[in-house]
C-alpha positions in Angstrom: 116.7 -35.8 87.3 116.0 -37.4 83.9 112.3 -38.2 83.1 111.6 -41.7 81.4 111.3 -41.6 78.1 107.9 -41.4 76.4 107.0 -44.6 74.6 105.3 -43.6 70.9 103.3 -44.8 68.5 105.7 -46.4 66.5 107.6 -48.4 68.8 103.8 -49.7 70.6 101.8 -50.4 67.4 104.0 -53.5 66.7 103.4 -55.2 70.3 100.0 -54.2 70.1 100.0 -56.0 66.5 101.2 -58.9 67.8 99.4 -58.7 71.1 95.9 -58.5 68.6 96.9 -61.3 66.3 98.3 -63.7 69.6 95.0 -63.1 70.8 92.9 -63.6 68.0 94.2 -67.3 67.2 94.0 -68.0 71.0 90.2 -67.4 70.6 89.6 -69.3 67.7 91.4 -72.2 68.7 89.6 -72.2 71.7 86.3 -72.0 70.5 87.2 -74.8 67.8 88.4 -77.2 70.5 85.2 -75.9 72.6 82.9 -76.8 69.8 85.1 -80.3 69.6 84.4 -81.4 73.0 80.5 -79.3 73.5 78.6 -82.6 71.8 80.0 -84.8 74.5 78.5 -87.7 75.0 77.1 -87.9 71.7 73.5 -89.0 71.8 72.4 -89.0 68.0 69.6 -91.7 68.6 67.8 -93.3 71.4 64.6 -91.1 73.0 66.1 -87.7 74.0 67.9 -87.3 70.9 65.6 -84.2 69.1 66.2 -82.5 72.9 69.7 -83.2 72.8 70.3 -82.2 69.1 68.5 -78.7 69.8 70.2 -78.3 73.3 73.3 -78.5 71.1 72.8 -76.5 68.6 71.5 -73.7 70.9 74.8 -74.0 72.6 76.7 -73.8 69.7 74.7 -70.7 68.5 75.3 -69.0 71.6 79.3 -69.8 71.7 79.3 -68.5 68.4 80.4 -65.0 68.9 83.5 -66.1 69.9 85.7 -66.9 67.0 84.0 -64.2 65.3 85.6 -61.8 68.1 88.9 -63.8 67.3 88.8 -63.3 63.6 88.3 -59.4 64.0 91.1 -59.5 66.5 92.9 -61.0 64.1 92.1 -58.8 61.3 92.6 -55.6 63.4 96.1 -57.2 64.1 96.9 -57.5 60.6 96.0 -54.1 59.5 98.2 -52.3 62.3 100.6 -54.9 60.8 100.3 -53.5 57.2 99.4 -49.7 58.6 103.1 -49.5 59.8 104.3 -50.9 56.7 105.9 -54.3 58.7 103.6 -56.6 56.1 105.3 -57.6 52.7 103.9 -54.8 49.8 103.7 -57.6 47.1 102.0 -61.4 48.6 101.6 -64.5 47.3 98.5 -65.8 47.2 99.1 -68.6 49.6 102.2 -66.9 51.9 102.5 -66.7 55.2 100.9 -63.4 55.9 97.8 -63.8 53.3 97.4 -67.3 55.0 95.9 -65.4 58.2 93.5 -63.3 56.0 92.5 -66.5 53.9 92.2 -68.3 57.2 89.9 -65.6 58.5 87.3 -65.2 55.2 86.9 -69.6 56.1 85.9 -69.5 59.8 84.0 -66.4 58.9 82.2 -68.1 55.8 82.0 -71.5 58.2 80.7 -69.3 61.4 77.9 -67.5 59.0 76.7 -70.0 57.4 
């Protein structure tokens, strides 16, 4: 009888890699399109608009940690990524892989501030 063989950590940190990044985007585009269709229907005048407006933005506050989850999903993705050596050594500044970390340092600039 033959026992199965042992996965390691070199043939797991690529699907975890891609499991963290897959994962990652899912949550920020989730909370992007959340944030899309929260404000619906849009009262920006009339008599209850100072209640609606901070309703809102309480909302929005509180759904906030969210993408910020994503992005360090994201993140941790990448640098299993570059830890196992799959990432490029030399990047432009606007490739394909950079684009995820430039992507990242927006929402988390947008998100802060």
């Amino acid at each position: 009888m033959s026992s199965p063989k042992a996965i390691n950590r070199r043939q797991l940190s690529p699907l975890v890699s891609l499991a963290l990044k897959t994962v990652g985007v899912v949550m920020i585009l989730a909370s992007l399109l959340d944030m899309i269709i929260l404000p619906m229907p849009y009262n920006f005048s009339g008599d209850g608009s100072t209640q609606w407006l901070l309703n809102f933005t309480t909302q929005v506050v509180d759904r906030g940690i969210i993408p910020m989850i994503g992005i360090a999903l994201l993140l941790a993705g990448s640098w299993i990524a570059s830890d196992l050596g799959n990432a490029p050594q030399k990047q432009k500044m606007f490739s394909r892989y950079s684009f995820g970390r430039w992507f990242c340092l927006v929402c988390w600039v947008c998100f802060i501030y």
